[in-house]
Each structure stands twice: as structure tokens, then as C-alpha cells.
KEKE-3310 file (N, C-alpha, C; in steps of 0.2 Angstrom, whole numbers, plus 5000, padded with zeros to 4 digits):
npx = (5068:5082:5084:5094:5101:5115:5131:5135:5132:5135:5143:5140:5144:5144:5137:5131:5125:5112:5100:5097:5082:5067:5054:5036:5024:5015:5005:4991:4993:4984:4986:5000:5007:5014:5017:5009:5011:5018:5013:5006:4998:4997:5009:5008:5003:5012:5025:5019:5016:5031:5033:5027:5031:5041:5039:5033:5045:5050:5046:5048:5063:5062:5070:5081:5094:5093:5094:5103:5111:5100:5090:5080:5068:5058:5046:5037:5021:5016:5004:4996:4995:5002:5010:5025:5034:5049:5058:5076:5087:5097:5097:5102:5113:5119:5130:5137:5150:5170:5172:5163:5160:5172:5176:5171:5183:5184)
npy = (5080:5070:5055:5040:5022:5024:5027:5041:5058:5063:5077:5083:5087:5077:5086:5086:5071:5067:5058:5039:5033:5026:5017:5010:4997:4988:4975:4966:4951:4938:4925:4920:4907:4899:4910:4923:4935:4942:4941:4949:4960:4960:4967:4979:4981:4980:4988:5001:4999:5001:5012:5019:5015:5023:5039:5038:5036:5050:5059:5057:5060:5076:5091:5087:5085:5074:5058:5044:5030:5019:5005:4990:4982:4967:4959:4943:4936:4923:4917:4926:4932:4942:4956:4963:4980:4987:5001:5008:5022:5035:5049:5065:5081:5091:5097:5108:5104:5107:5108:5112:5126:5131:5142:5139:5130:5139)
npz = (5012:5012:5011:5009:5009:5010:5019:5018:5010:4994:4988:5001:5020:5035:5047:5060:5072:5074:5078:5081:5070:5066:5059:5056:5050:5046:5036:5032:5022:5018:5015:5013:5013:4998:4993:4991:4996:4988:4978:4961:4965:4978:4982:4978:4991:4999:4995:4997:5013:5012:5010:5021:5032:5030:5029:5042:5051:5044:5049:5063:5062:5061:5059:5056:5040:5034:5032:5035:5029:5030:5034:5027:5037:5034:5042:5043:5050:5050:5058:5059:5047:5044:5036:5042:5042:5045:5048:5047:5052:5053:5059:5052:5053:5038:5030:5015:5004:5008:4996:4989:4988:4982:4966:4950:4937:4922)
capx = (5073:5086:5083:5098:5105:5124:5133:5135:5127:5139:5144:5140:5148:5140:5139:5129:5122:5105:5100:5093:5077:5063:5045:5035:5019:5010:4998:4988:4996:4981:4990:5006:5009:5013:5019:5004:5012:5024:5011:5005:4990:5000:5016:5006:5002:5019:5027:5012:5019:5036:5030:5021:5035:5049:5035:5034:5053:5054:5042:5052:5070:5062:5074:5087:5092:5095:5092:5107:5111:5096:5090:5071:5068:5053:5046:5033:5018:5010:4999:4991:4994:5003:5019:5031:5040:5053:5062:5078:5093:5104:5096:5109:5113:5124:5132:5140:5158:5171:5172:5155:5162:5176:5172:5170:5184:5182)
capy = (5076:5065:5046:5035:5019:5023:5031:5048:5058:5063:5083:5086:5083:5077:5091:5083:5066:5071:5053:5036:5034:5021:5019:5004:4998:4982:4974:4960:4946:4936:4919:4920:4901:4897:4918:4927:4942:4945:4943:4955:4965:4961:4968:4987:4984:4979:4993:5005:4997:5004:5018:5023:5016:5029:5042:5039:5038:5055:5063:5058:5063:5081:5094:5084:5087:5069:5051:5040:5021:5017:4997:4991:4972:4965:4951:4940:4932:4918:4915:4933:4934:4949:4958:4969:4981:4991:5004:5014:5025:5040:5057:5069:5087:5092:5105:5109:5099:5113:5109:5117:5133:5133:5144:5132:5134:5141)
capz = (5016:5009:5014:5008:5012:5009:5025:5018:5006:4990:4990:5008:5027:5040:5050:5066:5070:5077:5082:5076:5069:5064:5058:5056:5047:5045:5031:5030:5018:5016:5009:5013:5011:4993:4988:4991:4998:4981:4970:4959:4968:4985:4981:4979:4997:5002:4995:5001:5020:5014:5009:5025:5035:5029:5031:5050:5052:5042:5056:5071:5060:5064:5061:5053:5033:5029:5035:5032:5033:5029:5031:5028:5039:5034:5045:5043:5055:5048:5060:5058:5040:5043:5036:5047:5040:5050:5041:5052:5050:5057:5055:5054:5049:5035:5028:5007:5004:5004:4986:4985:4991:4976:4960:4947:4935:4915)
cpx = (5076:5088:5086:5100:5113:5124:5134:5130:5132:5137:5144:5143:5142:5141:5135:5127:5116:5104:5096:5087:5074:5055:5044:5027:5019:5004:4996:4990:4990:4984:4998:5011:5008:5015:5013:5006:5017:5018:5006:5000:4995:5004:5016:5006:5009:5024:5023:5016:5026:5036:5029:5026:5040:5044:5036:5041:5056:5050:5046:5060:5070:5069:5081:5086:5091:5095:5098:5108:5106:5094:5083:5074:5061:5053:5037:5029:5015:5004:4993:4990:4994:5012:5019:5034:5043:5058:5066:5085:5097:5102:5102:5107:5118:5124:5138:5149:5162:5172:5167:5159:5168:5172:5174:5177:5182:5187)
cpy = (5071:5060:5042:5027:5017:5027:5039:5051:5063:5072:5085:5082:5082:5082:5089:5078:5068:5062:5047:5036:5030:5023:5012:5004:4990:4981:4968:4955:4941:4929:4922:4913:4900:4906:4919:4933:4945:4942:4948:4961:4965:4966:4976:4988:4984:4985:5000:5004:4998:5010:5023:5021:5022:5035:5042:5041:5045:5060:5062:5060:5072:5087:5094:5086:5081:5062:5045:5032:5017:5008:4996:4982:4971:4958:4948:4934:4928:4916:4921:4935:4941:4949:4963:4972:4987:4997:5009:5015:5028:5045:5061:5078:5087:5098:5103:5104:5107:5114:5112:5122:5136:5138:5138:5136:5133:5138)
cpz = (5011:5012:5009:5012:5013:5015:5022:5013:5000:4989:4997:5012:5031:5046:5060:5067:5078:5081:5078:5078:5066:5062:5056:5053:5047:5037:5033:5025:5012:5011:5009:5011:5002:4987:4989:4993:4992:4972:4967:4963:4977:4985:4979:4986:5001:5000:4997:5008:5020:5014:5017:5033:5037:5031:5040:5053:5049:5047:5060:5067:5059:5063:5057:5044:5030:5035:5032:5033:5034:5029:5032:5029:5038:5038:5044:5049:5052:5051:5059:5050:5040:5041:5039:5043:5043:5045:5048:5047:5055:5055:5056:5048:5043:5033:5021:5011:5005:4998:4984:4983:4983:4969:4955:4942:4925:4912)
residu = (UNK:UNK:UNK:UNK:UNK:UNK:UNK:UNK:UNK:UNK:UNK:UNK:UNK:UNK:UNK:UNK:UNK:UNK:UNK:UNK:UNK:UNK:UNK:UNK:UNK:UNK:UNK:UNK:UNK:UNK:UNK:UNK:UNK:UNK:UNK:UNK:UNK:UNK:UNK:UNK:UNK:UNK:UNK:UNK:UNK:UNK:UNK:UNK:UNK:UNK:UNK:UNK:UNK:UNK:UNK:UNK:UNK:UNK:UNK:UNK:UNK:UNK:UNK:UNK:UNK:UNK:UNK:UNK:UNK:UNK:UNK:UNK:UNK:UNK:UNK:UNK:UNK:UNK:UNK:UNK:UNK:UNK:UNK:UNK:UNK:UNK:UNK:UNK:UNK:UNK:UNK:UNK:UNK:UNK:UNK:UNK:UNK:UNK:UNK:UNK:UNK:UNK:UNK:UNK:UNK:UNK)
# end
């Protein structure tokens, strides 16, 4: 499946908008005060939590060939020493440009 964040996907049309679609994931921060969640041994689980968010969202985009318009929001609880991470789009169908269809030419 092809998961962007620009509105279309270059060569193809959008052929139906299936519907939007999210996924969501959490980790523990442990020291968030002073950077602890961007330094280096964090910053595996932090993309890990992006990781596993698009993952979810590519399950419920079912059907669909392509996930567009992508934006990831990260939010932070300091009281829990947890980071949020939200990941959505716009599944959609597509179908070739009709430039595909041309013979190329010699």
C-alpha cells in the first residue's frame, strides 16, 4: 500500500475516496523533562510508535490501494510520561494516469 503525505500519488488518479482513516500508539518517555524522549535510545521507541501507528491505520484503510494526505500529531503527557502518536489520512482507490495507457514513444 502506498502511504504519502502529498494529496495525490504521481502517475495515477484517484479513482474513489474510500474514507478517512487513523491509527494510534503510545510509549512511555520516561524523562521527558530536559529531552529524554529525542535522545538517542528514545528516539528508536519513538519511531517504533510511528511505526506501529501507520500499521493500524493501514488495517482499517482495508481495500483501499493508497493512503493519502497523510499528517502524524504527536502529543505529549507529562504527567504519565507518555507520548501520543496519531497518524491519519484519506484511503482512496486509484487507477493508472491515462498517460500510462500511451505507447511510449521510439
Amino acid at each position: 500500500m502506498i502511504v504519502t503525505t502529498t494529496q495525490s500519488v504521481e502517475g495515477k488518479i484517484i479513482q474513489e475516496y474510500v474514507g478517512l482513516v487513523s491509527g494510534a500508539d503510545t510509549y512511555n518517555a520516561g524523562g521527558l523533562v530536559g529531552g529524554g524522549y529525542t535522545s538517542g535510545g528514545q528516539s528508536l521507541y519513538f519511531q517504533a510508535a510511528i511505526d506501529r501507528a501507520t500499521q493500524k491505520m493501514e488495517i482499517k484503510a482495508y481495500g483501499a490501494d493508497a493512503i493519502v494526505g497523510v499528517q502524524v500529531v504527536i502529543g505529549a503527557s507529562a504527567a504519565m510520561n507518555q507520548v501520543i502518536v496519531t497518524v491519519t489520512g484519506t484511503a482512496v482507490k486509484l487507477r493508472h494516469s491515462a498517460d500510462d495507457d500511451a505507447l511510449p514513444e521510439l
